[in-house]
C-alpha positions as a Markdown table, in Angstrom:
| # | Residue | x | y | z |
|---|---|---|---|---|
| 1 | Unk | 101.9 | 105.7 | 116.9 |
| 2 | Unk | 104.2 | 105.8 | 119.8 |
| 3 | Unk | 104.4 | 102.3 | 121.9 |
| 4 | Unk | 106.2 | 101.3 | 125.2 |
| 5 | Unk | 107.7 | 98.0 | 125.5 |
| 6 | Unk | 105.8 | 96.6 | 128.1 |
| 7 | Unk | 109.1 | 94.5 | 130.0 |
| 8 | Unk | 111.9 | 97.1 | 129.6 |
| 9 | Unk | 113.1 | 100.4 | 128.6 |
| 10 | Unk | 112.1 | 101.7 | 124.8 |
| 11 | Unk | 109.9 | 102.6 | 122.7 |
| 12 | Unk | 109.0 | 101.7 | 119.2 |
| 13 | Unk | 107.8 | 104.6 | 116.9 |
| 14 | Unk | 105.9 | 103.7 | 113.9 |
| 15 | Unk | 104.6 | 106.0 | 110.9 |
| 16 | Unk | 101.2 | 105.5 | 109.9 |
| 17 | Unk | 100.5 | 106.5 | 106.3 |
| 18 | Unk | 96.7 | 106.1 | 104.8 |
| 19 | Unk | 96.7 | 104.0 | 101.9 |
| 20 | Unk | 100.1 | 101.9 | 103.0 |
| 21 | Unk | 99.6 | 98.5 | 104.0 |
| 22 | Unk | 102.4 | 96.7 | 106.3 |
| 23 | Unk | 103.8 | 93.9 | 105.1 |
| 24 | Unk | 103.6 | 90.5 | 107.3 |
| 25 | Unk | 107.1 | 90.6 | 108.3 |
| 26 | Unk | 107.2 | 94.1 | 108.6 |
| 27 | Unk | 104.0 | 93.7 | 111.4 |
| 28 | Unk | 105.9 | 90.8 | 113.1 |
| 29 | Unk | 109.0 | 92.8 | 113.9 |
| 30 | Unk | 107.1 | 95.9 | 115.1 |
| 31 | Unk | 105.1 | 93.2 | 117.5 |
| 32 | Unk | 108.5 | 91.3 | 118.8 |
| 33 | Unk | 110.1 | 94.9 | 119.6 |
| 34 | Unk | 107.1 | 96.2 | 121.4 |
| 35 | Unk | 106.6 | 92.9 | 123.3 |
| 36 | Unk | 103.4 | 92.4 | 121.8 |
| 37 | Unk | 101.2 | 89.4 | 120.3 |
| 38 | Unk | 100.1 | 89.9 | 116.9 |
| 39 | Unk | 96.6 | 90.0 | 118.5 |
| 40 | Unk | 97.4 | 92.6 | 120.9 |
| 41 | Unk | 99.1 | 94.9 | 118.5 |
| 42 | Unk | 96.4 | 95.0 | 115.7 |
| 43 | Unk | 93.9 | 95.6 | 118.3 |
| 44 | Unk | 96.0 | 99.0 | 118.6 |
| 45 | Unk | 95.3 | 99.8 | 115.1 |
């Protein structure tokens, strides 16, 4: 999954792997650098 940060330049790339669960903090970070709310990113998923 590719996503654009909504308020600048970048992108954040993140490897999905079936079975793998992301890790709270993990989830946070990949939502701060995206410029995303929690909400917004796990409706992505």
């Amino acid at each position: 999954m590719i996503l654009k940060h909504r308020e600048g330049p970048g992108r954040v790339t993140l490897a999905m792997h079936p079975g793998r669960i992301l890790l709270p903090k993990t989830l946070k970070r990949i939502s701060e650098q995206a410029g995303l709310s929690i909400e917004e990113f796990t409706e992505l998923l």
